[in-house]
C-alpha positions in Angstrom: 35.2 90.3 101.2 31.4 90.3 102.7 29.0 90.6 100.1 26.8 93.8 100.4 22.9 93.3 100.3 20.5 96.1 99.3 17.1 95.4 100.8 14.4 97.0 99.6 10.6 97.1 100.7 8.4 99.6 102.1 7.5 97.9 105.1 9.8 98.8 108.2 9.0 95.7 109.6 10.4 93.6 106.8 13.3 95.4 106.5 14.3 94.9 110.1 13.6 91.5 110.4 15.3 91.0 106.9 18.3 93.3 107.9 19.1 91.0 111.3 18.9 87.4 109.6 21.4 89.1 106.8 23.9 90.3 109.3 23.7 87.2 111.3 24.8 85.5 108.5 27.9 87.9 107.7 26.3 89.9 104.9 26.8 94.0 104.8 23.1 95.4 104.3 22.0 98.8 103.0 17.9 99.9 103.3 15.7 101.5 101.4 11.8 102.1 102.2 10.9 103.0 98.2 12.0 102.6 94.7 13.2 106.3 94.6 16.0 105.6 97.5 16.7 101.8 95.9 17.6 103.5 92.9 19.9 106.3 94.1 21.6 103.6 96.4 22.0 100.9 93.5 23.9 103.7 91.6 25.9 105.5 93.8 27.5 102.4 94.9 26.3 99.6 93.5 25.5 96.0 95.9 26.7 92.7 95.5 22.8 91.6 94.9 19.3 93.3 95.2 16.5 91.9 97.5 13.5 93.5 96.2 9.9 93.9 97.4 7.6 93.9 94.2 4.6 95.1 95.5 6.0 99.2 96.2 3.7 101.9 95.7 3.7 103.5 92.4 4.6 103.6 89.7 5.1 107.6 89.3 8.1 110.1 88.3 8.8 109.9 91.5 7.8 107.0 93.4 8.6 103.9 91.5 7.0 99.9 92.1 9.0 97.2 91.9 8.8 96.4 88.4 10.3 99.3 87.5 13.3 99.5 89.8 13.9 96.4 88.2 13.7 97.7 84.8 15.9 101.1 85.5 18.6 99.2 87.3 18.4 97.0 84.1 19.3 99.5 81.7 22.6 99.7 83.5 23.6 96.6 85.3 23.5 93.0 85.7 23.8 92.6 89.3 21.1 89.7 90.7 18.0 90.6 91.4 15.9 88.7 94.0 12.0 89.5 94.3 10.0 89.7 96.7 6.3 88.9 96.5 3.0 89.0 98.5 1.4 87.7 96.0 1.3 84.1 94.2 -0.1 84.9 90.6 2.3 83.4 87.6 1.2 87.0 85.9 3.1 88.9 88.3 6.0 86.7 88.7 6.8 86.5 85.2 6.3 89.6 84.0 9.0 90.5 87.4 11.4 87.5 86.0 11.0 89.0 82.4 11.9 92.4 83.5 15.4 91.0 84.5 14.7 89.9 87.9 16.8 86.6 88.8 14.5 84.9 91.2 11.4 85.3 93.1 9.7 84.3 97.0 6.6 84.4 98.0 6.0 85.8 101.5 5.9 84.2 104.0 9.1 82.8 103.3 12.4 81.1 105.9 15.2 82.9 105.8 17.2 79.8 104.8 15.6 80.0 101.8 16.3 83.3 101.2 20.1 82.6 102.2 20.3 79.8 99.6 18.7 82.1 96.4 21.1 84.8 97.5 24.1 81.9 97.6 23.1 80.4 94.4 22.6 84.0 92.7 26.2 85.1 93.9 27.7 81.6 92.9 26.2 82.5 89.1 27.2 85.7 89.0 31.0 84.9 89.9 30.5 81.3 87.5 29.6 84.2 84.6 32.6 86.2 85.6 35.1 83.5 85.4 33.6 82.8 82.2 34.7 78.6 82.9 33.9 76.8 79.9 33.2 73.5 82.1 30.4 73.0 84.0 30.3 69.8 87.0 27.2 69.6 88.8 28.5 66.4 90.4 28.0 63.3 87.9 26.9 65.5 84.9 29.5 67.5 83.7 28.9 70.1 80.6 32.1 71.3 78.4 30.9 74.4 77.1 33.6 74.8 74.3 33.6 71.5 73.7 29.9 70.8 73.7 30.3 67.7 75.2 28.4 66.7 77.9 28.9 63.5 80.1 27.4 61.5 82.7 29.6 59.9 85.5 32.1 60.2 82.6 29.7 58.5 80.0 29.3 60.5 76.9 25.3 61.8 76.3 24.9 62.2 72.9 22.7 65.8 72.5 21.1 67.2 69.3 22.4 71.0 69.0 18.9 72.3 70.4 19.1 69.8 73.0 22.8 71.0 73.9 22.2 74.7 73.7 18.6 74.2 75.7 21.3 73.1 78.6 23.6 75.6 78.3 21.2 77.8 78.5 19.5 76.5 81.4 22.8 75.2 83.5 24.9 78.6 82.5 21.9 80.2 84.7 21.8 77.7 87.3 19.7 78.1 90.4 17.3 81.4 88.3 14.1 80.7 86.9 13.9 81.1 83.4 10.7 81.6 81.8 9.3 79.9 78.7 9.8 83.2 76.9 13.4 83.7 77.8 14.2 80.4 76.6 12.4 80.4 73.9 13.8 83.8 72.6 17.4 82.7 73.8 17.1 79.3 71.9 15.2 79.3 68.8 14.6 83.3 68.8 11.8 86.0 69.4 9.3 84.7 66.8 9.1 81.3 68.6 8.2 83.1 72.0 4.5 81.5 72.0 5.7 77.9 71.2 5.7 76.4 74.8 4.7 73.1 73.9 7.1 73.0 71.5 9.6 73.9 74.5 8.1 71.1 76.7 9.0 68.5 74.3 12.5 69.5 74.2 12.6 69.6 78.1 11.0 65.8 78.1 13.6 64.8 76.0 16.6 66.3 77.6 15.4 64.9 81.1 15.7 61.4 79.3 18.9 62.0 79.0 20.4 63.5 81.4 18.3 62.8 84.9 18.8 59.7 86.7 14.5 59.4 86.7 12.8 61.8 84.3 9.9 61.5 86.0 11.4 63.2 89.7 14.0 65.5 88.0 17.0 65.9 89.7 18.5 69.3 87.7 15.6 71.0 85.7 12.8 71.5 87.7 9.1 73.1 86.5 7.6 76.0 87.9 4.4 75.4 86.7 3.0 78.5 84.7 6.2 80.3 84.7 9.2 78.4 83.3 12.1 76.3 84.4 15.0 76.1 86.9 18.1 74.4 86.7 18.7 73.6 90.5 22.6 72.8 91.1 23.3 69.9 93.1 23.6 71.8 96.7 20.3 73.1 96.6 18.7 69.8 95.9 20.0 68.1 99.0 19.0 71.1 101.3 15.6 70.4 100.1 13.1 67.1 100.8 
């Protein structure tokens, strides 16, 4: 089946341009110009994944932004969420990415890139769904159940934070995860403010699993915001 887009910005313009480059590409696509229509078209028959501008006016009863079509569809569902942005500060991308978005561009951005977050947000999404308790991301392999994890069939020895850091991180492959969602998600909601504490813990699970810690291969930084585990396929699209 062709996966079904919702687009969503208030800028005609956008929405055409986005709207050919998604049907080129074999993707259904639905419009909306503001958070009221997003909303009503989300729920009355609900997209494969979201593409969302952030910067809507609003918010009001009746004219929502962007933050809070994220937050609405979030009481509900867990389909992806890709945000749009104008607009480069951390502030505003996290605060998006804590609401529940999945991912976030900055404009200008190439529709290839676009193509691969919607790609790698799908992939999750049907990875989640299958519920596979094996991970391979070419050499490194994770075995959820097992909580093994092995390199070109070497064992890597993990402490349990280290291990649950990873699944974490590789169970949400290709989404940016801030340093509050894996804080909560790993050692809990009172150890939300710890990021150096966090960092460490990255350092160390790059010595071990990256081929050299210092250019990572799978977990990336987005400095000021969090980090990414980037599967294999979108590493070797990139330079």
């Amino acid at each position: 089946m062709t996966e079904r887009v919702l687009v969503v910005d208030d800028e005609r313009q956008i929405l055409r341009a986005l709207s050919a480059g998604l049907r080129a590409n074999n993707y259904q696509v639905e419009l909306a110009a503001d958070g009221e229509r997003a909303l009503t078209l989300a729920a009355s028959n609900p997209p494969d994944i979201i593409v969302l501008d952030l910067e809507m006016p609003g918010p009001t009863a009746d004219t929502p932004d962007g933050l809070e079509v994220i937050r609405q569809i979030r009481e509900w569902s867990q389909l992806p969420i890709i945000v749009l942005s104008a607009h480069a500060e951390e502030r505003e991308k996290v605060q998006a990415l804590d609401a529940g978005a999945d991912d976030y561009l900055t404009k200008p951005f190439g529709m290839e890139e676009l193509l691969a977050r919607i790609r790698a947000a799908l992939r999750r999404t049907t990875q989640e769904s299958q519920a596979d308790p094996i991970l391979d991301f070419d050499s490194l392999r994770i075995d959820l159940a097992g909580h093994v994890v092995t390199i070109d069939r070497a064992e890597v020895h993990l402490t349990p934070t280290e291990f649950e850091l990873l699944r974490v991180l590789a169970t949400n492959a290709g989404k940016v995860m801030t340093h509050q969602m894996l804080l909560t998600q790993v050692w809990g909601p009172a150890s939300e403010d710890s990021t150096n504490y966090l960092r460490v813990y990255i350092n160390q699970l790059r010595r071990k699993i990256e081929p050299d810690s210092a250019r990572p291969r799978f977990i990336v930084t987005d400095p000021g915001i969090g980090y990414r585990f980037r599967p294999p396929e979108e590493a070797s699209g990139r330079s």
